[in-house]
N, C-alpha and C positions, 0 to 999 in steps of 0.2 A: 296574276299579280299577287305578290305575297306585299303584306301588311308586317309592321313593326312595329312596336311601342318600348319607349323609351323606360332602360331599367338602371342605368347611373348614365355618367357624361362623356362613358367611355364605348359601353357594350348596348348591341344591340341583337336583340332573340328575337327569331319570327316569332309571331303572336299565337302560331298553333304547335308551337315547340313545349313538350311538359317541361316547364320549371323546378323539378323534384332537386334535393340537395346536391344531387350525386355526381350533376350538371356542374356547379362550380367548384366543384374539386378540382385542385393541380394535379395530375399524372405524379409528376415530380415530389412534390409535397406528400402524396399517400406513400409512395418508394421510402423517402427519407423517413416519413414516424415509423413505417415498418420497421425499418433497419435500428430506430431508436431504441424500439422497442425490444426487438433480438439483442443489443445491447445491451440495457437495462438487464435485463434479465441475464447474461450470462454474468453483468457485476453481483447481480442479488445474489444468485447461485456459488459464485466464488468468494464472495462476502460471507454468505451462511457455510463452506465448507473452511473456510478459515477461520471462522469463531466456533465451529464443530472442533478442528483440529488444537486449536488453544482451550476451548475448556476441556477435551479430552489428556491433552500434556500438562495442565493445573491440576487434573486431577490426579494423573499420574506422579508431581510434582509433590502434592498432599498424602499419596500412599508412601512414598519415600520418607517425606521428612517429619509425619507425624510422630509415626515409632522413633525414631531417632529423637526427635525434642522432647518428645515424653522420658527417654532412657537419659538422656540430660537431666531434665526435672529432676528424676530419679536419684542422679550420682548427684548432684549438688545438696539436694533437700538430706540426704543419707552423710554427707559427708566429714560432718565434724562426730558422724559415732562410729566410723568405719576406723579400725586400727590394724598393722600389719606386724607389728612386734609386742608379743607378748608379752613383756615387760611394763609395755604402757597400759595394759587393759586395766579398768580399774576393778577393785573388788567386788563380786557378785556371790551371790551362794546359788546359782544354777546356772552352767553352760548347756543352751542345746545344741546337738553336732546333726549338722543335717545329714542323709541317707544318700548312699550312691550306687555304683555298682558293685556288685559280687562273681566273684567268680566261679566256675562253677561244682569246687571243689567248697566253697563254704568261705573262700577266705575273699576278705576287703580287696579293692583292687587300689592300685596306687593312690589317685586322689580321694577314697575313702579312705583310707590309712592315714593320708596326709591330716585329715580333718579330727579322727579319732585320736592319733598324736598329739595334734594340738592342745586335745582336751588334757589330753594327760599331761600335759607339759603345764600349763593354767592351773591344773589341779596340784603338782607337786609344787609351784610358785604360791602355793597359797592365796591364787586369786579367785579360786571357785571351791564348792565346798560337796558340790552334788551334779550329774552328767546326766541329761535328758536327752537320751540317745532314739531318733524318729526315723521314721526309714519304712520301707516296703516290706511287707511280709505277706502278700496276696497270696503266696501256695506255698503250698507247704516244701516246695522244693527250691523258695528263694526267698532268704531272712537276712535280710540291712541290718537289722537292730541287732540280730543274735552275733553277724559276725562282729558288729562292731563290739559288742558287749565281752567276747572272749578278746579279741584285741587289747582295751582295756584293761583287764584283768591279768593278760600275763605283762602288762609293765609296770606291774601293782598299783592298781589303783581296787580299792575293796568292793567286791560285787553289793554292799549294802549303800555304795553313794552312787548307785548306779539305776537309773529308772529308764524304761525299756517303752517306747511310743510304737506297736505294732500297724498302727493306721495310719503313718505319715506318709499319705502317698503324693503330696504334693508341697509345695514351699509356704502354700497357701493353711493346707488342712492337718500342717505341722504349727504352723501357730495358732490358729486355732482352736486345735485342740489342747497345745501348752497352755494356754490359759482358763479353757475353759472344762478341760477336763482334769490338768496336772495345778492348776492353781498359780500359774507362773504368772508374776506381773514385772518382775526386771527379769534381765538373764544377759549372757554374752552369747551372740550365734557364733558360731564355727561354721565355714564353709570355703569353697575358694574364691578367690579376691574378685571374680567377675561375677561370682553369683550372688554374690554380699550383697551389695547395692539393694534391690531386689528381696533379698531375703531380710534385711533392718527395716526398709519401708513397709514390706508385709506384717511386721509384726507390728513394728509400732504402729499403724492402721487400725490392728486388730485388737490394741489394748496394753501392749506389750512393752514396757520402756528399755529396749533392745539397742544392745553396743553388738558390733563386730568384730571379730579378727578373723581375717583373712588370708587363706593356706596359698603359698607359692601355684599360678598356674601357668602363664607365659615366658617362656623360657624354660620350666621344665619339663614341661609336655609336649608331643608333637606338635607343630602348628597346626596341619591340617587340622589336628583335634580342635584345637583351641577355636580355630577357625569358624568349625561347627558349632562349640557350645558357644562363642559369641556371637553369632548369626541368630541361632536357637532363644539367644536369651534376650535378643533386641524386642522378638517378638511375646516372647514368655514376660515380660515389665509390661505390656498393651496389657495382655490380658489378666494379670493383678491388678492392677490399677483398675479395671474395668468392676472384678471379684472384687476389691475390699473398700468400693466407692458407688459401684453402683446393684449388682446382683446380692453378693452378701451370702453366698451358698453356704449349709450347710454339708460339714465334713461327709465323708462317705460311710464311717462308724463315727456315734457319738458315744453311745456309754453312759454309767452313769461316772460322776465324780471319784479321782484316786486321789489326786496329791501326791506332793510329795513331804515327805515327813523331814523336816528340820530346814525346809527355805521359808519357812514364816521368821526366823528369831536371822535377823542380818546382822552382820559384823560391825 
């Protein structure tokens, strides 16, 4: 005879049956949180690879459009001292021409020519009075400054209003060297009209109360060229901006102080 005791008003367990939990579990019921849980879990996991794949495309989205906002900032905060007709430049007693490439016979290559021109062109307008010519001269078998300095002088401008920067090796460590080793505190940069931006913000950064004019480059250049140095130069504004705000480097030569003799007495 098996014995019973009463455990609700419904169920009845022989009295020598263990009672352990596992006894009133549904079949059913354990099936179904199973399966809840295989769910749960495959939402959490395509949850976390969908916010994996969006912060990894915001980031992506941040490496795009920082250099580009920055190279905004750039041309806007640059743009009431950028000019493109020399005729408007207003009067300075020192243009400096920045440095480019050389050929390998000694002579300017078209867009250094262009820049060198220009100086000469400023200077016979009686808008400049002295030509701070900066550029690359690392070996002795490649001189920015030298070519640009005989350039200048066969379209007569006088070798004595001509100062020669053999440590410009960069947009950076040509202004700062202008200032702090040639003495320059105004000046008009010469360069071409995509590098300007860039080259007015560096200076005046660095002390410099710099205007621009800027040499024809789109449309007379190749595109593909062009293509490059404005690709080149999106990211070459990151990293000024970074040099004349946050590192602060000094030049690669400093020297001691030259000057230049007759940009103290201004027109």
């Amino acid at each position: 005879m098996v014995l019973y005791e009463m455990t609700d008003k419904r169920n009845y367990v022989p009295k020598n049956q263990s009672q352990s939990w596992e006894n009133y579990i549904n079949p059913v019921s354990n099936s179904t949180f199973c399966l809840l849980l295989i769910t749960f879990d495959s939402m959490l996991s395509k949850w976390f690879l969908l916010q994996g794949r969006s912060i990894f495309l915001l980031l992506i989205g941040l490496a795009i459009l920082t250099p580009i906002g920055l190279n905004y900032y750039v041309k806007i905060f640059t743009n009431s001292y950028r000019y493109n007709d020399p005729a408007n430049i207003p009067p300075e007693n020192v243009a400096i021409v920045f440095g480019a490439g050389v050929w390998a016979d000694g002579t300017p290559s078209p867009m250094l020519a262009d820049r060198v021109q220009a100086a000469v062109d400023l200077y016979k307008l009686g808008r400049i009075r002295k030509i701070l010519m900066t550029g690359d001269n690392s070996s002795p078998y490649y001189n920015e400054v030298k070519a640009m300095m005989i350039y200048a002088e066969e379209k007569g401008v006088p070798n004595s209003d001509i100062t020669l920067d053999y440590a410009g090796f960069s947009t950076y460590e040509s202004c700062y060297r202008a200032k702090e080793i040639f003495g320059v505190k105004q000046a008009v940069l010469i360069t071409q009209s995509y590098h300007l931006p860039r080259a007015v913000y560096t200076c005046r950064a660095l002390g410099v109360e710099a205007v621009g004019l800027g040499t024809p480059d789109w449309g007379k250049f190749r595109n593909n060229s062009m293509i490059q140095y404005s690709v080149r130069e999106v990211f070459a504004v990151v990293k000024a901006l970074w040099e004349v705000h946050i590192t602060r480097p000094k030049p690669t030569f400093m020297g001691s102080f030259e000057g230049i003799p007759g940009i103290e007495d201004r027109n």
